[in-house]
Jmol script that loads the backbone (N, CA, C; Angstrom):
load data "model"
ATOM      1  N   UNK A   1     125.607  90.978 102.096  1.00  0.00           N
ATOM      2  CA  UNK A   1     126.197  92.129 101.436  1.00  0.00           C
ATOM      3  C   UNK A   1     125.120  92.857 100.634  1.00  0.00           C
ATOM      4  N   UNK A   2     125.084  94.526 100.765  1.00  0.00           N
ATOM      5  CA  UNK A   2     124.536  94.649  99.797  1.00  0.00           C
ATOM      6  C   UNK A   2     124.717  95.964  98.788  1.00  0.00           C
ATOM      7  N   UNK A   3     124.241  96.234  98.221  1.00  0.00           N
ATOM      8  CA  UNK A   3     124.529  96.778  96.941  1.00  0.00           C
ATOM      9  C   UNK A   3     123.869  98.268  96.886  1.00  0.00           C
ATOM     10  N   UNK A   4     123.903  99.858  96.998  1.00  0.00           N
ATOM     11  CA  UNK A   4     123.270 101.064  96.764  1.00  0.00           C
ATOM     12  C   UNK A   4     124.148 101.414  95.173  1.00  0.00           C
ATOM     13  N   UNK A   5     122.278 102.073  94.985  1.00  0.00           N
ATOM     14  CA  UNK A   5     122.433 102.108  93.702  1.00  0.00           C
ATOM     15  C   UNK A   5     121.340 103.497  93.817  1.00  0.00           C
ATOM     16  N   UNK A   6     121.400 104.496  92.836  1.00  0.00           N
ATOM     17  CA  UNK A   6     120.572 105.680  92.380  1.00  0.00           C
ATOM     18  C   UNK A   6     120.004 105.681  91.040  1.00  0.00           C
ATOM     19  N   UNK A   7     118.957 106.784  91.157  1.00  0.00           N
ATOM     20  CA  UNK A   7     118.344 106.939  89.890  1.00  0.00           C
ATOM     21  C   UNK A   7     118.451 108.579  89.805  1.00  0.00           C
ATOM     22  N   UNK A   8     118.421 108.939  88.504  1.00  0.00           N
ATOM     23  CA  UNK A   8     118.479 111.057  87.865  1.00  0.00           C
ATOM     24  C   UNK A   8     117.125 111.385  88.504  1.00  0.00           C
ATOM     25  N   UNK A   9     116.239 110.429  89.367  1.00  0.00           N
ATOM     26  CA  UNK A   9     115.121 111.336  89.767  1.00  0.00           C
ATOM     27  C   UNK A   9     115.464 110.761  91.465  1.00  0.00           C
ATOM     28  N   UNK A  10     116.525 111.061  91.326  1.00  0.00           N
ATOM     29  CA  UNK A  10     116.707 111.060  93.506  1.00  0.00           C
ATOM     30  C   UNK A  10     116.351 110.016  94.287  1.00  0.00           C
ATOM     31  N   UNK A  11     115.854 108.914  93.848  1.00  0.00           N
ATOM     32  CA  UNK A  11     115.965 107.815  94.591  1.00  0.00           C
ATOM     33  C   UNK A  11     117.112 106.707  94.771  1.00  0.00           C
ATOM     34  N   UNK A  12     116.921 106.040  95.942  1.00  0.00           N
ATOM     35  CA  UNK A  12     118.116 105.460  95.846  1.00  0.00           C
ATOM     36  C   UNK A  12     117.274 103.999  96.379  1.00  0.00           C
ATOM     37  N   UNK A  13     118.682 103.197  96.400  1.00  0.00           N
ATOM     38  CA  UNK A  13     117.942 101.759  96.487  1.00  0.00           C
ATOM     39  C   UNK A  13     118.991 100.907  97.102  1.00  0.00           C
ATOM     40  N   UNK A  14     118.601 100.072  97.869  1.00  0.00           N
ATOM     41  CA  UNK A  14     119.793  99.095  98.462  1.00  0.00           C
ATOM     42  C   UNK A  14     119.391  97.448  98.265  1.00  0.00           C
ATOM     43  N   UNK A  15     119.843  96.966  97.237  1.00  0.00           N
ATOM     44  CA  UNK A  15     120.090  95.961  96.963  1.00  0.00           C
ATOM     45  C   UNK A  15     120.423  94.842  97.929  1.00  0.00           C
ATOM     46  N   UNK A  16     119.374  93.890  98.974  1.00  0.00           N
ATOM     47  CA  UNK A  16     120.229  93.444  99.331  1.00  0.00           C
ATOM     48  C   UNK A  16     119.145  91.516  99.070  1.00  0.00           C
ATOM     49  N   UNK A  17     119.949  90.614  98.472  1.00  0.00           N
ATOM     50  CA  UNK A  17     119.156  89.498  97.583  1.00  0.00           C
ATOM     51  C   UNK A  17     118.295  89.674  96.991  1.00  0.00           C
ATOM     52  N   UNK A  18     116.935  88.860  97.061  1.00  0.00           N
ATOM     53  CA  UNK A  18     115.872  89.602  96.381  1.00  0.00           C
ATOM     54  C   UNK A  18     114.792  90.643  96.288  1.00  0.00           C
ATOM     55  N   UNK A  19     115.610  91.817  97.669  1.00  0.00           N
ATOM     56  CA  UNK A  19     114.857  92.633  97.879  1.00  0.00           C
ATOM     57  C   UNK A  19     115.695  93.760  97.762  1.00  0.00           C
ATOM     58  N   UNK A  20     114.629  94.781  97.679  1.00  0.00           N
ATOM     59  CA  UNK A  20     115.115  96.342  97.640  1.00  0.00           C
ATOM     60  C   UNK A  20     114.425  97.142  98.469  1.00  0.00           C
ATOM     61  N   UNK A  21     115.617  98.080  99.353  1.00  0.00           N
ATOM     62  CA  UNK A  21     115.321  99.011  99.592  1.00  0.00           C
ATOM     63  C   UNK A  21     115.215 100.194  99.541  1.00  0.00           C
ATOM     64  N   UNK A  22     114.391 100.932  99.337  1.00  0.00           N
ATOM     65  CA  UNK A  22     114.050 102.156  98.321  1.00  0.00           C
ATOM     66  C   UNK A  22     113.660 103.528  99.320  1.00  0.00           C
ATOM     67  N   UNK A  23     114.579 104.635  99.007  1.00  0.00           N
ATOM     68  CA  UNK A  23     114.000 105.880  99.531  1.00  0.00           C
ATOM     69  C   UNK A  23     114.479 107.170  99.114  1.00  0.00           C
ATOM     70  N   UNK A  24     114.314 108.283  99.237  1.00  0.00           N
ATOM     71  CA  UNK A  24     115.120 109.496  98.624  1.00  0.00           C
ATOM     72  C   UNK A  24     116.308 110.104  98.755  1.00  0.00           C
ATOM     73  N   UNK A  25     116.952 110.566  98.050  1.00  0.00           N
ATOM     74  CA  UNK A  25     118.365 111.052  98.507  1.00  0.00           C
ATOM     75  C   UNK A  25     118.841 112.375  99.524  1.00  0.00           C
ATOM     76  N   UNK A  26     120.107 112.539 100.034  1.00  0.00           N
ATOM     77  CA  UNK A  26     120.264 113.256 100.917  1.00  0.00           C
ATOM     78  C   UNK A  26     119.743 114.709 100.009  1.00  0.00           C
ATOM     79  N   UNK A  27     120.367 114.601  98.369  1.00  0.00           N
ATOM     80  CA  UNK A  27     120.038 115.639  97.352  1.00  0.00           C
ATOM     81  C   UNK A  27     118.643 116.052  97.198  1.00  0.00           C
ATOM     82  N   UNK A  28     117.939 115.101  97.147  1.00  0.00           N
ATOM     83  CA  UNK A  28     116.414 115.510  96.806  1.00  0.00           C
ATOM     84  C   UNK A  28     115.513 116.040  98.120  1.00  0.00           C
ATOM     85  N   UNK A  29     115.744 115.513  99.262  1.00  0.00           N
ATOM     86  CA  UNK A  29     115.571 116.271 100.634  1.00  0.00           C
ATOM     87  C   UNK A  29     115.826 117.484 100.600  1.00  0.00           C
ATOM     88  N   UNK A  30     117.247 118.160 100.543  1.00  0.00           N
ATOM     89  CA  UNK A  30     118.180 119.091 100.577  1.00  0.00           C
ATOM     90  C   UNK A  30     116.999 120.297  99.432  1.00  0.00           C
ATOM     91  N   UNK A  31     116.225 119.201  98.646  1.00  0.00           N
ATOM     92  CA  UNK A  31     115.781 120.250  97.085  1.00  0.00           C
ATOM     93  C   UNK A  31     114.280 120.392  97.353  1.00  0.00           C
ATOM     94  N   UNK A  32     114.161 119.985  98.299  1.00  0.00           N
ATOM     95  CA  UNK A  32     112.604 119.765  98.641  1.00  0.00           C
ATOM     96  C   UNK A  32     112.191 120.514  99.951  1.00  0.00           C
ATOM     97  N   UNK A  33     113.401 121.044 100.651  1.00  0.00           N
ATOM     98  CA  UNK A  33     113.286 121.669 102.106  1.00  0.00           C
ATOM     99  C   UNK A  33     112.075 120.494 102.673  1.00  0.00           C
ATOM    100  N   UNK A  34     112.148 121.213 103.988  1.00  0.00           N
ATOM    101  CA  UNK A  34     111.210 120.457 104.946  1.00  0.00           C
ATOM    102  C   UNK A  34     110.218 119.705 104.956  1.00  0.00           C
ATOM    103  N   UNK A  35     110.010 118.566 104.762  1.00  0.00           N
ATOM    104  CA  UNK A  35     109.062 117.296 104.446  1.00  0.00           C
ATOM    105  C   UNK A  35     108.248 117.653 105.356  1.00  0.00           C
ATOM    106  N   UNK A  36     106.665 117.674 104.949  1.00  0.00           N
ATOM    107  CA  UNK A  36     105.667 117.469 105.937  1.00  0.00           C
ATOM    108  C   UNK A  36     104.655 116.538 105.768  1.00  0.00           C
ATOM    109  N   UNK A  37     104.427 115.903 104.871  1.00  0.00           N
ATOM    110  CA  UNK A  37     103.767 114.566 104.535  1.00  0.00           C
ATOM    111  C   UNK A  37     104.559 113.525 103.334  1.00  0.00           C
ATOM    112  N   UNK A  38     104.281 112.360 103.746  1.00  0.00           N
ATOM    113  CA  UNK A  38     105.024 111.498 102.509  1.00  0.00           C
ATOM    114  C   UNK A  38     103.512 110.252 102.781  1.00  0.00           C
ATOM    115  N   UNK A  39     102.982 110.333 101.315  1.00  0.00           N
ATOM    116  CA  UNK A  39     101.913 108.876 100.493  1.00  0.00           C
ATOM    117  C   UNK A  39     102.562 108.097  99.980  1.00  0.00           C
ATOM    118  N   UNK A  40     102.632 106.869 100.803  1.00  0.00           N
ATOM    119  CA  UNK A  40     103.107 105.474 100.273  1.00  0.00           C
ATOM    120  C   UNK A  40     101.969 104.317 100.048  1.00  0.00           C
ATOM    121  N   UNK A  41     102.478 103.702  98.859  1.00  0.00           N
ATOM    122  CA  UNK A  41     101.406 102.762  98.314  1.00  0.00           C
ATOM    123  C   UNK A  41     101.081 101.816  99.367  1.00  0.00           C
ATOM    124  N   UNK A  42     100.244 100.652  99.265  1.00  0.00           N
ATOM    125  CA  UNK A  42      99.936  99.509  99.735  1.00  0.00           C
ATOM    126  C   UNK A  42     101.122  98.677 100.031  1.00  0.00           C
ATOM    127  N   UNK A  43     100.900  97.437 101.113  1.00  0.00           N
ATOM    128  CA  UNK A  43     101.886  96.299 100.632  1.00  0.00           C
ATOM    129  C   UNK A  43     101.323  95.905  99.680  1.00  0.00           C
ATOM    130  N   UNK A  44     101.705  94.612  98.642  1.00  0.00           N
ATOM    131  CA  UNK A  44     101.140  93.795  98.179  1.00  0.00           C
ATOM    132  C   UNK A  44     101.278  94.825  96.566  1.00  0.00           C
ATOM    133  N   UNK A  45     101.566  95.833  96.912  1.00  0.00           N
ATOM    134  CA  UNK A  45     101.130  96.506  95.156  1.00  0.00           C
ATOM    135  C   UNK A  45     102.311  96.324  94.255  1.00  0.00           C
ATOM    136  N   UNK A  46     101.828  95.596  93.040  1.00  0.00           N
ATOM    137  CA  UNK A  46     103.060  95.985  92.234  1.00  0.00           C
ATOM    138  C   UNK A  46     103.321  96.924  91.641  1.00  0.00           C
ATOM    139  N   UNK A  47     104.319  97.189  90.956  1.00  0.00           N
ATOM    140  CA  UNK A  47     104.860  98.672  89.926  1.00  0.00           C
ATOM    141  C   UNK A  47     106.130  98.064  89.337  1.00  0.00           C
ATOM    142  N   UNK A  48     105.907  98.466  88.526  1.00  0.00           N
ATOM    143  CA  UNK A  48     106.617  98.542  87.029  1.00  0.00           C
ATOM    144  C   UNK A  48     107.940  99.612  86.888  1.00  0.00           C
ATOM    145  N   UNK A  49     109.038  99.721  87.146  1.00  0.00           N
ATOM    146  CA  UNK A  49     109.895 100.862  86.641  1.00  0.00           C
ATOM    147  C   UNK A  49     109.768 101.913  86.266  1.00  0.00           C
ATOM    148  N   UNK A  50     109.537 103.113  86.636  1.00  0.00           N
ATOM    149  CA  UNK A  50     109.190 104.288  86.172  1.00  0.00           C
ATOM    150  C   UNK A  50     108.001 104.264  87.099  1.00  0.00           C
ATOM    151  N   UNK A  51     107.384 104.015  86.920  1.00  0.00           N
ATOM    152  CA  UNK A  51     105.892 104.312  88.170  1.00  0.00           C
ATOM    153  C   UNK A  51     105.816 105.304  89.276  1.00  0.00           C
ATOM    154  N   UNK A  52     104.864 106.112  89.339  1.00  0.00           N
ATOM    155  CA  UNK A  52     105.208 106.808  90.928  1.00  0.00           C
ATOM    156  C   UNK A  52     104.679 105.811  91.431  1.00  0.00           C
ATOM    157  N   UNK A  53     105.191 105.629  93.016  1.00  0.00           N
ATOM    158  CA  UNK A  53     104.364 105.095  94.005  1.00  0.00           C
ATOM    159  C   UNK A  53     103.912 105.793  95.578  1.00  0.00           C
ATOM    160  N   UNK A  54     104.805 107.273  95.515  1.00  0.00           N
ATOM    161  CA  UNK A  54     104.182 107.926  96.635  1.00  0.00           C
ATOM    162  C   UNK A  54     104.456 109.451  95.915  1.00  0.00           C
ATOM    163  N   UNK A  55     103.886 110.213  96.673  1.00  0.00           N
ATOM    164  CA  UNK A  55     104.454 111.525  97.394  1.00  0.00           C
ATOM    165  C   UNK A  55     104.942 112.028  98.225  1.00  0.00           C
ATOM    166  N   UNK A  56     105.882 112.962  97.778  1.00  0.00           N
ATOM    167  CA  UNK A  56     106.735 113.557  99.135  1.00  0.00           C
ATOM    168  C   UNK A  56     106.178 115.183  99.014  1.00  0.00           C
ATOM    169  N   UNK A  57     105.714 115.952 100.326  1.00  0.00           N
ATOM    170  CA  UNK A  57     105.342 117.337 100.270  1.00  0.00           C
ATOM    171  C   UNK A  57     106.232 117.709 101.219  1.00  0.00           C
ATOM    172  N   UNK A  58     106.436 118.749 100.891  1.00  0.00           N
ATOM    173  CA  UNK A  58     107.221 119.594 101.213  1.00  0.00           C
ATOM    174  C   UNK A  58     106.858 121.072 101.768  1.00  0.00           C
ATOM    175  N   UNK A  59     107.341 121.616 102.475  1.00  0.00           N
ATOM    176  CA  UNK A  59     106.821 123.373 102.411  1.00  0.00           C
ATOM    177  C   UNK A  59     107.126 123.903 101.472  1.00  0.00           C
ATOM    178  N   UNK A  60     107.971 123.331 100.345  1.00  0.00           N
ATOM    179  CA  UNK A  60     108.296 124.229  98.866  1.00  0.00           C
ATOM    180  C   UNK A  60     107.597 123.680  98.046  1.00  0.00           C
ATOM    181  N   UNK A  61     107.114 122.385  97.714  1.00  0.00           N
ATOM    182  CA  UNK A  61     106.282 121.822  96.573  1.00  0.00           C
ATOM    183  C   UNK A  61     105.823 120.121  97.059  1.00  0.00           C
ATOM    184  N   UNK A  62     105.667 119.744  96.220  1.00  0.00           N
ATOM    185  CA  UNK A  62     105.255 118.354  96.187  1.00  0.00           C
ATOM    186  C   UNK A  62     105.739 117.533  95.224  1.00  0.00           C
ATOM    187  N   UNK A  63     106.389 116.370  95.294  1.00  0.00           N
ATOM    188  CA  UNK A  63     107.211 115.852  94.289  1.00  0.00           C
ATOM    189  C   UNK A  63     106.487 114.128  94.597  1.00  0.00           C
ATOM    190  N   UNK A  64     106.817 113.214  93.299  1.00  0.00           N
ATOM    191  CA  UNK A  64     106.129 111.996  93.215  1.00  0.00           C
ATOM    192  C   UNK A  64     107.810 111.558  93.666  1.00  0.00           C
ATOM    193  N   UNK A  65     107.683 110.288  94.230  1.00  0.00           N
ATOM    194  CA  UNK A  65     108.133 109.463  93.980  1.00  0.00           C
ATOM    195  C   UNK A  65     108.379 108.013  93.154  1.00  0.00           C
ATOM    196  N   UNK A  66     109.733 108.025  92.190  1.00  0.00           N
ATOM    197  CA  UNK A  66     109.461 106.799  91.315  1.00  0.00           C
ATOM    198  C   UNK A  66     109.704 105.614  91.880  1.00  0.00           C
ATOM    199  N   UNK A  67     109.630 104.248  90.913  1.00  0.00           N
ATOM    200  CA  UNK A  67     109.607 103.176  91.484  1.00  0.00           C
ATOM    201  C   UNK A  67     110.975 103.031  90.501  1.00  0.00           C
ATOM    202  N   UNK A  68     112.398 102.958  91.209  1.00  0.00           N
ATOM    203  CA  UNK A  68     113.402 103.023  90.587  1.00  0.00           C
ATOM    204  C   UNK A  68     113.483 101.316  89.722  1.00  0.00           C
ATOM    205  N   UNK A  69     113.011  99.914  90.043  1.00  0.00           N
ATOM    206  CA  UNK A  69     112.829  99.005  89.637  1.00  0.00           C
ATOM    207  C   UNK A  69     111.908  98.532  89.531  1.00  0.00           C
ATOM    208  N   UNK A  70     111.055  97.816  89.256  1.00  0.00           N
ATOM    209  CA  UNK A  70     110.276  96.377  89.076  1.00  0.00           C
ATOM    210  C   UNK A  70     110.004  96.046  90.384  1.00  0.00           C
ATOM    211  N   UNK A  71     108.873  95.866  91.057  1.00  0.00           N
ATOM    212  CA  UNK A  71     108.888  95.027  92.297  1.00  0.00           C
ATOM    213  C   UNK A  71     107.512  94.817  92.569  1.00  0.00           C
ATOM    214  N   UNK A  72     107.445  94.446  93.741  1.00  0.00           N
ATOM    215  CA  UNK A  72     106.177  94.301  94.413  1.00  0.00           C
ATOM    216  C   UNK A  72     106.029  94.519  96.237  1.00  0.00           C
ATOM    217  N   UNK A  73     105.753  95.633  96.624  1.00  0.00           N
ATOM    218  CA  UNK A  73     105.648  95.748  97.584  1.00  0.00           C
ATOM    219  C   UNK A  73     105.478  94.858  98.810  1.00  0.00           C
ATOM    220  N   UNK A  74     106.661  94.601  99.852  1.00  0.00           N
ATOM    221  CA  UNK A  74     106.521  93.821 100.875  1.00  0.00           C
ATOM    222  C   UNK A  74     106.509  94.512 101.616  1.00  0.00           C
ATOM    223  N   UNK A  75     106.983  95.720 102.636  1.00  0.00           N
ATOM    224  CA  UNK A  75     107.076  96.652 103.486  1.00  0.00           C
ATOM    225  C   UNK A  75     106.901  97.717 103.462  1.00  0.00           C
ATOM    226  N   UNK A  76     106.154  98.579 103.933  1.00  0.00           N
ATOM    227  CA  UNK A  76     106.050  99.845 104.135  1.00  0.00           C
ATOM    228  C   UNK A  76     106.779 101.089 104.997  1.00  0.00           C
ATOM    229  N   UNK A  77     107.527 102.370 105.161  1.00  0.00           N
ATOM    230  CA  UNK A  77     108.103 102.251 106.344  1.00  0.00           C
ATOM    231  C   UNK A  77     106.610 103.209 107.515  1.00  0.00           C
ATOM    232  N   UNK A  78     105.828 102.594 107.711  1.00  0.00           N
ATOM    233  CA  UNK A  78     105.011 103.169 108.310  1.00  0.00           C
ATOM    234  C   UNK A  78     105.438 104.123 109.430  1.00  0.00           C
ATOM    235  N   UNK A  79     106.525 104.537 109.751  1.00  0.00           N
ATOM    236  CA  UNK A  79     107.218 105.540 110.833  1.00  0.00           C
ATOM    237  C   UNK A  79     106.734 107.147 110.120  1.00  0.00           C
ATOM    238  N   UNK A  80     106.697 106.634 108.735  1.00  0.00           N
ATOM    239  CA  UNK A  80     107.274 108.055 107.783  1.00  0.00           C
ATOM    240  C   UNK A  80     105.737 108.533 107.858  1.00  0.00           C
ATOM    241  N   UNK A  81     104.895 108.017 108.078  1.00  0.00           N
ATOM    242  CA  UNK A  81     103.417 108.259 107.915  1.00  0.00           C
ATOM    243  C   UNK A  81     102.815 109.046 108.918  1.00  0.00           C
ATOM    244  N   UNK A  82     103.396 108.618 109.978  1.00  0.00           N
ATOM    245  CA  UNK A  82     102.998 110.115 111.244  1.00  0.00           C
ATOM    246  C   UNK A  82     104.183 110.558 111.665  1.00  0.00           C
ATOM    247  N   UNK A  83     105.642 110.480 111.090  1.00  0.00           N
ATOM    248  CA  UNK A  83     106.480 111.897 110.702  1.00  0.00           C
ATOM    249  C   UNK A  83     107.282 111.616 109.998  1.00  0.00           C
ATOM    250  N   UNK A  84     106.808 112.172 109.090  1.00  0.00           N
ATOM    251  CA  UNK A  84     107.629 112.540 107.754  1.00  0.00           C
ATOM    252  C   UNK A  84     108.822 113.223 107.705  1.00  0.00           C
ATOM    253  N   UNK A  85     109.303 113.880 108.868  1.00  0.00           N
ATOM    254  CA  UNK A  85     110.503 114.856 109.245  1.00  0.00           C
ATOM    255  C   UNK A  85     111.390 114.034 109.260  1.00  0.00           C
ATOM    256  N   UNK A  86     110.813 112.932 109.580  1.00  0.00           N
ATOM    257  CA  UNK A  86     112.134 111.722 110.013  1.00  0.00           C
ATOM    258  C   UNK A  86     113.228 112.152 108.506  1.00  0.00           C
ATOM    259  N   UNK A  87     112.669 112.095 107.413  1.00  0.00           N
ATOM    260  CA  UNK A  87     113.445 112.293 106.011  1.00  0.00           C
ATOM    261  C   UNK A  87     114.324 113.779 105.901  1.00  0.00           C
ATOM    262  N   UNK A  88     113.788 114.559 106.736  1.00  0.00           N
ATOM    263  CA  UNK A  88     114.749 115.505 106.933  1.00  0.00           C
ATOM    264  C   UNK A  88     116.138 115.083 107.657  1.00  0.00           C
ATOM    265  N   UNK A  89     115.721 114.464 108.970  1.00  0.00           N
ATOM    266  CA  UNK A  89     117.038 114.367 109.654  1.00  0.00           C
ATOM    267  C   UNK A  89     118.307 113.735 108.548  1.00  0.00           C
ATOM    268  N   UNK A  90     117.631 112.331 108.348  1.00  0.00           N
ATOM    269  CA  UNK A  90     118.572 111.383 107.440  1.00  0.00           C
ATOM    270  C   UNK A  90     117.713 110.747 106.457  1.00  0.00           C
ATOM    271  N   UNK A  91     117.804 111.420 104.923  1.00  0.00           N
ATOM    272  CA  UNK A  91     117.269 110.936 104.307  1.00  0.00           C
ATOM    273  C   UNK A  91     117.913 108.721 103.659  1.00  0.00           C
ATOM    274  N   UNK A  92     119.339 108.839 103.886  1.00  0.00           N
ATOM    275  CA  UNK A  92     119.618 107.824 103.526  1.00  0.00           C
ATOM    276  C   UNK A  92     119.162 106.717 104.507  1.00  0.00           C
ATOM    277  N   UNK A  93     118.698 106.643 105.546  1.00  0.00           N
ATOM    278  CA  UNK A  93     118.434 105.794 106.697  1.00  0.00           C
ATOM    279  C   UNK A  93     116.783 105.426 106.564  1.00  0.00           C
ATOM    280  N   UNK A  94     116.019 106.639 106.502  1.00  0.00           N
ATOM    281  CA  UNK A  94     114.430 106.779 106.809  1.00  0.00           C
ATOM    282  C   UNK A  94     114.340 106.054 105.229  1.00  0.00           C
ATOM    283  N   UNK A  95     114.112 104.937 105.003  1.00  0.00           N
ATOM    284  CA  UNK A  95     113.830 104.317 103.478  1.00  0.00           C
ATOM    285  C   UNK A  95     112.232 104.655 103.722  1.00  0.00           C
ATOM    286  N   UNK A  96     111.840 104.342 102.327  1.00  0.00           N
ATOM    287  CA  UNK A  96     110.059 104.488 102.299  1.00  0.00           C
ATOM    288  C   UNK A  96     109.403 102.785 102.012  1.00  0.00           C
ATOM    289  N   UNK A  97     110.272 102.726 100.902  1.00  0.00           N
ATOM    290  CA  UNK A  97     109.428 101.099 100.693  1.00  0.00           C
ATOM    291  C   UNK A  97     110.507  99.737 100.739  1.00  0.00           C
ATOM    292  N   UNK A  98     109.690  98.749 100.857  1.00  0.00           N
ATOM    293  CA  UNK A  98     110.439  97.448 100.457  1.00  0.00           C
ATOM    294  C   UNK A  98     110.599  96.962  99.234  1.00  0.00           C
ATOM    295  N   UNK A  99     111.005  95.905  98.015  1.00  0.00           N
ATOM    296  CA  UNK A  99     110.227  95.428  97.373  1.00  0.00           C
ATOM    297  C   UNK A  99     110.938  94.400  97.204  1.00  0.00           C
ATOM    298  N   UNK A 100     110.069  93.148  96.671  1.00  0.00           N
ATOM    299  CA  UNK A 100     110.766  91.919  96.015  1.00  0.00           C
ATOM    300  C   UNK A 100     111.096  92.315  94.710  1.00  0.00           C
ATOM    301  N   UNK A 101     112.122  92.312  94.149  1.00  0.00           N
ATOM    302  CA  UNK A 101     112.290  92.399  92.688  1.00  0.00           C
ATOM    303  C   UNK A 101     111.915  91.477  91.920  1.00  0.00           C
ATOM    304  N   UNK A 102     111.467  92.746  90.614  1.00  0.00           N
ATOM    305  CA  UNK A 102     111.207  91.093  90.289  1.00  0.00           C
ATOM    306  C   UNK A 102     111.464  90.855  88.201  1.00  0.00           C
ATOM    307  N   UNK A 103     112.632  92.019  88.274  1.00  0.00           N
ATOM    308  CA  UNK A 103     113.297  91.770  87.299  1.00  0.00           C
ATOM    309  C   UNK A 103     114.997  92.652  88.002  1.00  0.00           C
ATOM    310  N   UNK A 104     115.961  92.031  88.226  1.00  0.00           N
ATOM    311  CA  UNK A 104     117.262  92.187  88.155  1.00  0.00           C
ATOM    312  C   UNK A 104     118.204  92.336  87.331  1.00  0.00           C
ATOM    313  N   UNK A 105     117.293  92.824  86.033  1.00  0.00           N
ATOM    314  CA  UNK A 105     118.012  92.540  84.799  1.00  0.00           C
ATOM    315  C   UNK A 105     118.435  94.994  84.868  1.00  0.00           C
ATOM    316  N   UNK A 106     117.216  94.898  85.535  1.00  0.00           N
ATOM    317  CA  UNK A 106     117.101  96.618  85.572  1.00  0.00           C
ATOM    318  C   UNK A 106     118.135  97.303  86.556  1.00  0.00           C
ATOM    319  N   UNK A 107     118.665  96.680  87.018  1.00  0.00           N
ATOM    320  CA  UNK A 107     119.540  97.367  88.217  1.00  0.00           C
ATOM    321  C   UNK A 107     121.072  97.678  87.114  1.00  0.00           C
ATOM    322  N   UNK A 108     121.031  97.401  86.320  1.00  0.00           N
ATOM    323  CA  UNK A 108     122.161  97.684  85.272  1.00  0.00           C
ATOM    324  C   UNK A 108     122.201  99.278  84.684  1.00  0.00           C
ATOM    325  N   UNK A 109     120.693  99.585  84.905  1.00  0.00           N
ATOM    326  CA  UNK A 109     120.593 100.638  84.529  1.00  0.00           C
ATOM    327  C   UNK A 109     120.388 101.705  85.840  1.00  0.00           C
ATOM    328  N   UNK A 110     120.576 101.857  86.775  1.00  0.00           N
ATOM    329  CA  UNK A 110     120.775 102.491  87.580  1.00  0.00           C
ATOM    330  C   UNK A 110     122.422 103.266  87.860  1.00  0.00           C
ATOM    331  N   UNK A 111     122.506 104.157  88.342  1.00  0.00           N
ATOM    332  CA  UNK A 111     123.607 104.419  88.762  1.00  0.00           C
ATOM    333  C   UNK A 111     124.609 104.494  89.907  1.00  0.00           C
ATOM    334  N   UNK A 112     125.766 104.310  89.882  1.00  0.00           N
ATOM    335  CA  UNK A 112     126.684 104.254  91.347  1.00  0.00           C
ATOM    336  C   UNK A 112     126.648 105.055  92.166  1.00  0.00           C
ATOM    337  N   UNK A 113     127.360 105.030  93.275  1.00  0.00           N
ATOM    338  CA  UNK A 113     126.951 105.954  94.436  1.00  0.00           C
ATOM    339  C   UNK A 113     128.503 107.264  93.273  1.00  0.00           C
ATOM    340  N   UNK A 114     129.358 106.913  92.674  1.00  0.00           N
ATOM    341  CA  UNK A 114     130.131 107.980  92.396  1.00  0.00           C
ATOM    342  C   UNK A 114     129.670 108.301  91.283  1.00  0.00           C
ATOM    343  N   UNK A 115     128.906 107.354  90.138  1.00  0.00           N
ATOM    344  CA  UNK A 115     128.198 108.208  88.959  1.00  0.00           C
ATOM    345  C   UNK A 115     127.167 109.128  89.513  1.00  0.00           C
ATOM    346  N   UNK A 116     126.004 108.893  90.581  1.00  0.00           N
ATOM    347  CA  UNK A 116     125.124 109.759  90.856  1.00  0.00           C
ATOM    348  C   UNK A 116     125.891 111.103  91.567  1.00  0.00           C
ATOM    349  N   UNK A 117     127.241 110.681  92.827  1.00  0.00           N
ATOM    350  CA  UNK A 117     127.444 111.984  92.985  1.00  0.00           C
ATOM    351  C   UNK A 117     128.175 112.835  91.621  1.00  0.00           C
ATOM    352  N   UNK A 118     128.514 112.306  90.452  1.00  0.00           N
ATOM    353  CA  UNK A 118     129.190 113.150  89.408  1.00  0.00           C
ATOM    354  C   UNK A 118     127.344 113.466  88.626  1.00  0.00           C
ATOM    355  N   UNK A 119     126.369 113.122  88.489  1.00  0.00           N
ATOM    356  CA  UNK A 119     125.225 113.681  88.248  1.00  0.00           C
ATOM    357  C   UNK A 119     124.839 114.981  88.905  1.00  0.00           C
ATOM    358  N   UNK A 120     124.706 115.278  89.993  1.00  0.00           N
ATOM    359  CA  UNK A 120     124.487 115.931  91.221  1.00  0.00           C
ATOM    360  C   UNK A 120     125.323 116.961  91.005  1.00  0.00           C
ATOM    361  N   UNK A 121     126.581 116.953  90.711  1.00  0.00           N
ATOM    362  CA  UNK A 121     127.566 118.224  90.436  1.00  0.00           C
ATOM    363  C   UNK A 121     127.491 118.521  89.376  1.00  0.00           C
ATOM    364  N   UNK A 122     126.622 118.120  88.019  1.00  0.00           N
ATOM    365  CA  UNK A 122     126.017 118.394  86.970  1.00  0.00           C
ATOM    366  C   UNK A 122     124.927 119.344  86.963  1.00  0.00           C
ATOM    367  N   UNK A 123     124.456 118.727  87.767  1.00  0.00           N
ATOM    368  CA  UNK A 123     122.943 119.777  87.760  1.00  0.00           C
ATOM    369  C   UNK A 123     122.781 120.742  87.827  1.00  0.00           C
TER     370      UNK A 123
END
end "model"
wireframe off; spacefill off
backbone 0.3
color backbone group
């Protein structure tokens, strides 16, 4: 079983044991128009909460990506690296990273799939 969860800076995350999967929202795609490159870290790298760990460019700008938890990089989605469009089609599917967590105490502070869509109609 597992668990999606968001953050106020467009990432989302799928909880499933001690790993997470992490990538951008259908919203932040939608705000970013057409992806044409996305920089993802190393395996093996850790980051701390709040951290960028890539970039997403766009034909409208360039935006970081955060590290919505604590982890340490196990997977990369190396697909996204020679096309990045993939995040256009379906941003909820095309994830970017893996990670082992490695504090679970932080996922408390994230938000639901119905608090983030009541964020989103805020904005």
């Amino acid at each position: 079983m597992s668990e999606l969860y968001f953050t106020k800076k467009h990432e989302w995350v799928k909880v499933e044991g001690e790993h997470a999967t992490i990538g951008i929202s259908d919203y932040a795609q939608e705000q970013l128009g057409d992806i044409v490159f996305i920089e993802l870290p190393d395996v093996d790298e850790d980051f701390e909460r709040g951290d960028d760990f890539g970039v997403v460019e766009s034909v409208k700008a360039a935006s970081d990506i955060y590290m919505p938890i604590s982890g340490k990089v196990v997977e990369i989605n190396e697909e996204l690296e020679d096309s990045p469009d993939l995040v256009n089609e379906d941003a909820m599917t095309n994830w970017m990273v893996k990670v082992e967590i490695t504090n679970k105490e932080e996922l408390a502070d994230l938000l639901s799939e119905d608090q983030y869509k009541d964020f989103i109609e805020e904005e």
